[in-house]
N, CA, C and O atoms as a MOPAC input file, in Angstrom:
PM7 MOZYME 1SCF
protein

 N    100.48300 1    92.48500 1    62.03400 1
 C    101.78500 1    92.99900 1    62.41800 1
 C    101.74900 1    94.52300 1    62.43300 1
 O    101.22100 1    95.17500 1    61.53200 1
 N    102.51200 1    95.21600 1    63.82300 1
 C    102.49700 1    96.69600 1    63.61100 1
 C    103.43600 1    97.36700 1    62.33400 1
 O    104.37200 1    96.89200 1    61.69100 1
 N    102.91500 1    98.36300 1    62.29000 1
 C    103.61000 1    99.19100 1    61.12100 1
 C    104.14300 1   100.57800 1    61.60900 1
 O    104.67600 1   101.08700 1    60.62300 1
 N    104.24500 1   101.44300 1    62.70500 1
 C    104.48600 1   101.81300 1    63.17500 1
 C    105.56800 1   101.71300 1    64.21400 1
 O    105.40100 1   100.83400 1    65.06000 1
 N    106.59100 1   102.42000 1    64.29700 1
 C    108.13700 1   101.85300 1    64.66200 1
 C    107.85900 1   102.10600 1    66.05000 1
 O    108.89700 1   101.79200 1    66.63200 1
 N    106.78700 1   102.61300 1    67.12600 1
 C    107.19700 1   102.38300 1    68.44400 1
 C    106.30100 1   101.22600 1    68.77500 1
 O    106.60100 1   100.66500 1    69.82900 1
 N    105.43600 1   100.81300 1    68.22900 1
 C    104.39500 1   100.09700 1    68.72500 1
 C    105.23000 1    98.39200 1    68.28200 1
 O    105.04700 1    97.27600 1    68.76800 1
 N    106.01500 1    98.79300 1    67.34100 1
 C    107.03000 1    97.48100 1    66.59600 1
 C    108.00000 1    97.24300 1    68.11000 1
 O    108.45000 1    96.13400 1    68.39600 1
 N    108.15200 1    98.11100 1    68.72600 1
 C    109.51600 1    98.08500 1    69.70300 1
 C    108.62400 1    97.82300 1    71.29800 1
 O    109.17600 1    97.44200 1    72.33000 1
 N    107.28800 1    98.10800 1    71.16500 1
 C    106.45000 1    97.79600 1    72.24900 1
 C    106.14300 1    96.12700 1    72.68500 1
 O    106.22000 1    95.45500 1    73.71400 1
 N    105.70300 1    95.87900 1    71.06800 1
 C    105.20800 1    94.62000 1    70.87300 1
 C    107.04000 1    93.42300 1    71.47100 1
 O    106.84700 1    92.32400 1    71.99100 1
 N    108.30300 1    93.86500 1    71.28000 1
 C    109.42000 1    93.81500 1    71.65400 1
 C    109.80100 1    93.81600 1    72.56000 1
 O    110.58200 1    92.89000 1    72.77600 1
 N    109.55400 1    94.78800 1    73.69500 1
 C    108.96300 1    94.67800 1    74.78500 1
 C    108.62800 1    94.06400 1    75.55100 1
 O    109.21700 1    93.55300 1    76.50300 1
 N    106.86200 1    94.01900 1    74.98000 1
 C    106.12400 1    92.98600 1    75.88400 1
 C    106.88700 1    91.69200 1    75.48100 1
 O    107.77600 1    91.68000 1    76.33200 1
 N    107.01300 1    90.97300 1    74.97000 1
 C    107.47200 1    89.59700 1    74.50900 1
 C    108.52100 1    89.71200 1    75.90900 1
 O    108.04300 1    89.46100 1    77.01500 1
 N    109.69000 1    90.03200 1    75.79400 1
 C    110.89900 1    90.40700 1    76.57600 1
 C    110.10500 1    90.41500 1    77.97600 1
 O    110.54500 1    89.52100 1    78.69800 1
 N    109.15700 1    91.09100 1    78.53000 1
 C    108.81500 1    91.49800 1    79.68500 1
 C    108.24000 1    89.87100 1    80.23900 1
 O    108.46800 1    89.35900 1    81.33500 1
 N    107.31400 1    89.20200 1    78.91200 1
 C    106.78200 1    88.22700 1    79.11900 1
 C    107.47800 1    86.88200 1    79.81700 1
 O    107.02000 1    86.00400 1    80.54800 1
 N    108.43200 1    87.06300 1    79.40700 1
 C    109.46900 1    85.48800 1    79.22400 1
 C    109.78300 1    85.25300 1    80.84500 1
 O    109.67400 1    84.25300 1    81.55400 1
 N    110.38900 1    87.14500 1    81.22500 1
 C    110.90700 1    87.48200 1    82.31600 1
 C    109.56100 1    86.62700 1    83.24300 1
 O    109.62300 1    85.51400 1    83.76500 1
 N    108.61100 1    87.40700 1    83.22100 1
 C    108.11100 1    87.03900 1    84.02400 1
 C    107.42800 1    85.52200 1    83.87600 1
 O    106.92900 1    85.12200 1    84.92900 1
 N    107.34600 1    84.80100 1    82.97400 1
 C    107.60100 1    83.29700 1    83.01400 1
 C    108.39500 1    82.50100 1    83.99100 1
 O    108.02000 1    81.66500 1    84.81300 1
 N    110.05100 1    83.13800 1    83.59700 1
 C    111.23400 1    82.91500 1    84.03200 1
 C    111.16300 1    82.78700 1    85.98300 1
 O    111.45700 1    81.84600 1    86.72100 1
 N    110.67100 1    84.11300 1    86.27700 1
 C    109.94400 1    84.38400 1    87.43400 1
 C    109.30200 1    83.35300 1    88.17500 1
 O    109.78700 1    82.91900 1    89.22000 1
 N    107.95900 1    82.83100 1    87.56200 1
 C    106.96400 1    82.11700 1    88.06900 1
 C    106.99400 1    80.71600 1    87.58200 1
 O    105.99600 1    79.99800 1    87.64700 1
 N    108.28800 1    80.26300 1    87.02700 1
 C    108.00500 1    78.76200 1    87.25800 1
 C    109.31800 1    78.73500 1    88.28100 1
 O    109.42700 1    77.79200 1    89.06500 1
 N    110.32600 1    79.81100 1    88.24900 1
 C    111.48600 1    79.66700 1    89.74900 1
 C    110.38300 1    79.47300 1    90.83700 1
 O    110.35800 1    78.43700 1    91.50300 1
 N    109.43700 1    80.51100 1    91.02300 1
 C    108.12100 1    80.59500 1    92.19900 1
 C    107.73200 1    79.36200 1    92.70600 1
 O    107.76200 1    79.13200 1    93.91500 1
 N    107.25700 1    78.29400 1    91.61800 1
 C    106.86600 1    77.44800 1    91.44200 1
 C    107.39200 1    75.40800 1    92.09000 1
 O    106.92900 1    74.45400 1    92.71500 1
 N    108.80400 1    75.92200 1    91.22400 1
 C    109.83200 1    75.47100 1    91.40100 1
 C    109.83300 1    74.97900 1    93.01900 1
 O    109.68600 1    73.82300 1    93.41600 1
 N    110.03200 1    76.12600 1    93.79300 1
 C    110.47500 1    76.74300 1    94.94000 1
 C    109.51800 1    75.84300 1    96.04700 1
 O    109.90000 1    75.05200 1    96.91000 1
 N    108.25800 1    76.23200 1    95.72100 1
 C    106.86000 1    75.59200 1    96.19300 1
 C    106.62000 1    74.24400 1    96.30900 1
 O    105.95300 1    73.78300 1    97.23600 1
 N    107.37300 1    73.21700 1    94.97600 1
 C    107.13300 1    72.26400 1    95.14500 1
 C    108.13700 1    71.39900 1    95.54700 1
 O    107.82400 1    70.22700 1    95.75700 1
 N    109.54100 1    71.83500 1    95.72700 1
 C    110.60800 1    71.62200 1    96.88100 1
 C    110.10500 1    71.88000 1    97.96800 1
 O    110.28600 1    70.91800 1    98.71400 1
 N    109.41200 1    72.90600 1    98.59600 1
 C    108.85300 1    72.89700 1    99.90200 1
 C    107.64800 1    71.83200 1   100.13400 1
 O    107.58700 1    71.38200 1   101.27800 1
 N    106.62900 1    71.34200 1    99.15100 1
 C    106.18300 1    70.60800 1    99.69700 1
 C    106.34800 1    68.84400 1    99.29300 1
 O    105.67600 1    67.81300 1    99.28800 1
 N    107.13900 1    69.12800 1    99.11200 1
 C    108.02600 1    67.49100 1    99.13700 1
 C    108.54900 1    67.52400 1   100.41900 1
 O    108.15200 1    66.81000 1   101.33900 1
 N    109.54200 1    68.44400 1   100.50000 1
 C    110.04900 1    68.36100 1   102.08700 1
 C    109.11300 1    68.40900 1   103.24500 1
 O    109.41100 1    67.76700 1   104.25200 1
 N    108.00900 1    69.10300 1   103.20600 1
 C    106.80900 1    68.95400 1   104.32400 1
 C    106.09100 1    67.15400 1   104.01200 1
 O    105.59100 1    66.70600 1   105.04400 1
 N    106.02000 1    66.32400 1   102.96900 1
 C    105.57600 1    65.44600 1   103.10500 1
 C    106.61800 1    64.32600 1   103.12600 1
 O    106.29700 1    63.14900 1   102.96000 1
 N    107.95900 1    64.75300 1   103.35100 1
 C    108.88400 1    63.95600 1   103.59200 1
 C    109.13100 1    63.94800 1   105.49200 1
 O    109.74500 1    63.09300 1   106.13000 1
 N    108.44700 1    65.15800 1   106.02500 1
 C    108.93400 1    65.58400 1   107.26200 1
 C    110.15900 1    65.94500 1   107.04900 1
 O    110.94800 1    65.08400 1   107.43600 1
 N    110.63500 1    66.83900 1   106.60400 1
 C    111.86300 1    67.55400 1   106.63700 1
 C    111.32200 1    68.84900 1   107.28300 1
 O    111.12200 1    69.72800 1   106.44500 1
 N    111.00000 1    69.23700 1   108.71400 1
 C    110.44400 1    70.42100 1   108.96200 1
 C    111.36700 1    71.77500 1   108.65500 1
 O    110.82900 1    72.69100 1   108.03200 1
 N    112.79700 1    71.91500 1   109.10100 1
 C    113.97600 1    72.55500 1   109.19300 1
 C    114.07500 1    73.12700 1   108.11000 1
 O    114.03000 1    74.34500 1   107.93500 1
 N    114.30300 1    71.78300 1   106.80200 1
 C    114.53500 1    72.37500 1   105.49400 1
 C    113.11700 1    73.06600 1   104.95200 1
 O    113.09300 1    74.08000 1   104.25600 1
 N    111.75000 1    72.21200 1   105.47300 1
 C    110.56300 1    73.10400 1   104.84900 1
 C    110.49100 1    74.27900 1   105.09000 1
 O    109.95900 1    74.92600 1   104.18700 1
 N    111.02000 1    75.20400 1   106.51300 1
 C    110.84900 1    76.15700 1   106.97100 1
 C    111.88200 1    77.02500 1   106.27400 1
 O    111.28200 1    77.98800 1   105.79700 1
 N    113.02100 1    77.08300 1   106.04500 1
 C    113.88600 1    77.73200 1   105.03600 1
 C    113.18400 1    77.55500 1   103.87600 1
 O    113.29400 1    78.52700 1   103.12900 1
 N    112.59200 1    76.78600 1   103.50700 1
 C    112.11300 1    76.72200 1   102.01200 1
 C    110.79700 1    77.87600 1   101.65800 1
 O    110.59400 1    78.66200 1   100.73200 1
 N    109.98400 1    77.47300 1   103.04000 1
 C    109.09400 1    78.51100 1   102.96300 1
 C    109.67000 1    80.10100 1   103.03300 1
 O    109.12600 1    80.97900 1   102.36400 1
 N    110.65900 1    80.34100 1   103.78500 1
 C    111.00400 1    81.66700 1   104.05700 1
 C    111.63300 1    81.79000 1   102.76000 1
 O    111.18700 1    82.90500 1   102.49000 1
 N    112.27400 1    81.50600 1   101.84100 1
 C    112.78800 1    81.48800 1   100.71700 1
 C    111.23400 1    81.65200 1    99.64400 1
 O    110.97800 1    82.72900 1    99.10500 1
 N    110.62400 1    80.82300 1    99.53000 1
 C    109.24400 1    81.00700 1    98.99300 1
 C    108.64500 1    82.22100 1    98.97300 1
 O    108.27000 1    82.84800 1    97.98300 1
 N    108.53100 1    82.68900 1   100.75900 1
 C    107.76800 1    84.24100 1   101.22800 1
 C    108.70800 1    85.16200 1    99.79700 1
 O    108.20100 1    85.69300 1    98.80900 1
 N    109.71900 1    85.10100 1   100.05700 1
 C    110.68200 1    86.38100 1    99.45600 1
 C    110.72300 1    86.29800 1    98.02000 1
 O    110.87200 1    87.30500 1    97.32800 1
 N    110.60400 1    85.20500 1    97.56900 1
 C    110.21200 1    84.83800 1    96.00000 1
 C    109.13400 1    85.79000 1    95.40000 1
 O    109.21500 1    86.67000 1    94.54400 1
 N    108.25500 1    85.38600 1    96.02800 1
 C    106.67900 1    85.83300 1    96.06800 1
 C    106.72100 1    86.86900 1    95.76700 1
 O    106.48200 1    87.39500 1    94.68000 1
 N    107.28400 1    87.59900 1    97.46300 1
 C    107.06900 1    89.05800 1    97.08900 1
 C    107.76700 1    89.75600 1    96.15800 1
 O    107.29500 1    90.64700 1    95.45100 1
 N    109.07000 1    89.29900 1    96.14600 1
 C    110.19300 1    90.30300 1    94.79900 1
 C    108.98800 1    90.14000 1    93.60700 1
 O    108.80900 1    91.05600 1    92.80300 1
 N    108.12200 1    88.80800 1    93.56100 1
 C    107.48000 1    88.74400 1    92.12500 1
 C    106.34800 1    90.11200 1    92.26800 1
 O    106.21300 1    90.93400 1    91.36200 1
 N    105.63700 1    90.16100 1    93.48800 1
 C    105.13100 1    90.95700 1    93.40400 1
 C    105.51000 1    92.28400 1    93.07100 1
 O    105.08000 1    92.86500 1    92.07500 1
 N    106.60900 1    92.95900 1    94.19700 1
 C    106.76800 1    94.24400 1    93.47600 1
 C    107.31200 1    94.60100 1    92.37800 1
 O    107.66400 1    95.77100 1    92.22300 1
 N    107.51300 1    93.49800 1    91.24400 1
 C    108.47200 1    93.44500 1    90.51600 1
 C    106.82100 1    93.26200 1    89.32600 1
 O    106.83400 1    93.44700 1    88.10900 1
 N    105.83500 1    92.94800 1    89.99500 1
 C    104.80900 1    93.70800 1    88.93400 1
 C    104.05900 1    91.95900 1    88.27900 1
 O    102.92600 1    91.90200 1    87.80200 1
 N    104.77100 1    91.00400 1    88.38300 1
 C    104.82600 1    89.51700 1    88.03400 1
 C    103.51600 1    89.18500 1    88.63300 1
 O    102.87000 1    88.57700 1    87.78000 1
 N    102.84400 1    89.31700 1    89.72400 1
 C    101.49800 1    88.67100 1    90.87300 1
 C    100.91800 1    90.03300 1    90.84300 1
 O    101.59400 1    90.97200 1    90.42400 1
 N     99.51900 1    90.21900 1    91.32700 1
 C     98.85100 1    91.00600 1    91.83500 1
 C     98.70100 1    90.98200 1    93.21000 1
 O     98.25100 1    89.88400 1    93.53700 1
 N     98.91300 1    91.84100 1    94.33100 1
 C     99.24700 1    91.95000 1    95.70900 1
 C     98.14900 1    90.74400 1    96.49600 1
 O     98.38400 1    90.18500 1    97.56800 1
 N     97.23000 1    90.59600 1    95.84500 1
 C     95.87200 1    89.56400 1    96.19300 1
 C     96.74800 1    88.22200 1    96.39500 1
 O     97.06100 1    87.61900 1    97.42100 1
 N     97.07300 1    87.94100 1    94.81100 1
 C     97.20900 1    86.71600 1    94.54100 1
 C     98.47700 1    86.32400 1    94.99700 1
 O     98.71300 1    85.11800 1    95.07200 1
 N     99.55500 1    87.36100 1    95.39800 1
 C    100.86300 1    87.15800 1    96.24600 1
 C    100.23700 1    86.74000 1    97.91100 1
 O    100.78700 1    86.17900 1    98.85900 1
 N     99.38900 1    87.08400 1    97.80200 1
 C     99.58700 1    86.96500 1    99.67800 1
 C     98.33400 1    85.95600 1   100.02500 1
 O     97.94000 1    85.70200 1   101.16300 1
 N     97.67900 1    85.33000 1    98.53900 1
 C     97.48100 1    84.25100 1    98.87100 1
 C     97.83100 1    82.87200 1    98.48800 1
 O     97.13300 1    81.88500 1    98.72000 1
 N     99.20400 1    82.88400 1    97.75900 1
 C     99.62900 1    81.85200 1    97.57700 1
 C    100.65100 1    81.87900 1    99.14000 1
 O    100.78300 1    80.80900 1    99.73400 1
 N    101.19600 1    82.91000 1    99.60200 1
 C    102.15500 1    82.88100 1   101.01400 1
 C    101.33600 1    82.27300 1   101.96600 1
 O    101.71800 1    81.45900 1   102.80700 1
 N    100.07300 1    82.73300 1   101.79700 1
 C     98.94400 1    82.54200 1   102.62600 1
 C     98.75900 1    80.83100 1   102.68300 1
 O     98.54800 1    80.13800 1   103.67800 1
 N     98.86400 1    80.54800 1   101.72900 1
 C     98.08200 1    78.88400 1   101.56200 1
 C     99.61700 1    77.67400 1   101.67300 1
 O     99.51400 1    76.49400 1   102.00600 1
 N    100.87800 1    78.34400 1   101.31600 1
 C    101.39500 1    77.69500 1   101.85700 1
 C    102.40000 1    77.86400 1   103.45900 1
 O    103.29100 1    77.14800 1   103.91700 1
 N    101.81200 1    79.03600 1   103.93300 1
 C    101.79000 1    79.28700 1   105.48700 1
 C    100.93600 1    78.37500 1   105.98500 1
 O    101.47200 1    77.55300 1   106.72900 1
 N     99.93500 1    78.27000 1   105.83800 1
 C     98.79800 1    77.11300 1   106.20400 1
 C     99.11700 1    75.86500 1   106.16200 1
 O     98.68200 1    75.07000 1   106.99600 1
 N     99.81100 1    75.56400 1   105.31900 1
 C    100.10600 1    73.50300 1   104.83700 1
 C    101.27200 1    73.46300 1   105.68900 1
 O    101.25300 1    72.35300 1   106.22000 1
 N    102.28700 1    74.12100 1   106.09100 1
 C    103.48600 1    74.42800 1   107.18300 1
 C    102.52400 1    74.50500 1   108.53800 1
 O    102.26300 1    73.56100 1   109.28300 1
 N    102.36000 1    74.99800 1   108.58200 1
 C    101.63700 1    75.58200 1   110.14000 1
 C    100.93500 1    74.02200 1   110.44100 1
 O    101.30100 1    73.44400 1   111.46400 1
 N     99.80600 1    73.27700 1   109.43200 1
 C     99.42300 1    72.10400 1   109.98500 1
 C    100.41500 1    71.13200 1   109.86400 1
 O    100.13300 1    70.06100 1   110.40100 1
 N    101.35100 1    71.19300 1   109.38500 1
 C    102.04400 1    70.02500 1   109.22200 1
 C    102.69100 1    70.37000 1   110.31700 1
 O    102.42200 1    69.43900 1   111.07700 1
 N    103.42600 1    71.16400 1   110.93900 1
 C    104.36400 1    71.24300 1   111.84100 1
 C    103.44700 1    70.99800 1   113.06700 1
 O    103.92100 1    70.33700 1   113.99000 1
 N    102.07900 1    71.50500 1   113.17200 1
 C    101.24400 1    71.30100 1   114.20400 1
 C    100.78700 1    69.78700 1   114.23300 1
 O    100.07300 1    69.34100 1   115.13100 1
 N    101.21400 1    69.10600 1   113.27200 1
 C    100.68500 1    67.36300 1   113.39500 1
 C    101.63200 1    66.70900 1   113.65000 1
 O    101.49900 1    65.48700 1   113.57900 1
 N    103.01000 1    67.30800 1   114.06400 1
 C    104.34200 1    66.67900 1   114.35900 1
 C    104.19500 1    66.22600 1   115.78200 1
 O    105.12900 1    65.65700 1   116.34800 1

């Protein structure tokens, strides 16, 4: 345990910062696997709002420090791809 009163309010902090971004990435998550229920239900309409809702998830997580710019634009990336063939196998 710190003993030092800023590193006490750091450790306070991070915890707090942590949760947030928990909070963050299972909404992300969440989000993702409503979209691909609806792509294997054929709901194309609602998958496509879901995805555009997804894109914007993503990124707020990103600049918001939650993803690393990599790993944001390849989860958009991979479920741009499962949309794109599914709508292309319609």
């Amino acid at each position: 345990m710190a003993n030092i009163k800023s590193q006490i309010k750091r450790i306070e902090i991070s915890n707090e910062e942590r949760l947030q971004n928990k909070s963050k990435k299972s909404r992300i998550n969440t989000e993702i696997k409503k979209f691909r229920t609806a792509l294997s239900e054929g709901k194309i309409d609602e998958a496509q709002a879901l995805l555009k809702s997804c894109t914007s998830l993503i990124d707020s997580a990103r600049l918001d420090g939650v993803y690393h710019k990599n790993t944001a634009s390849r989860k958009i990336s991979t479920i741009t791809r499962e949309f794109n063939q599914a709508n292309s196998n319609k």
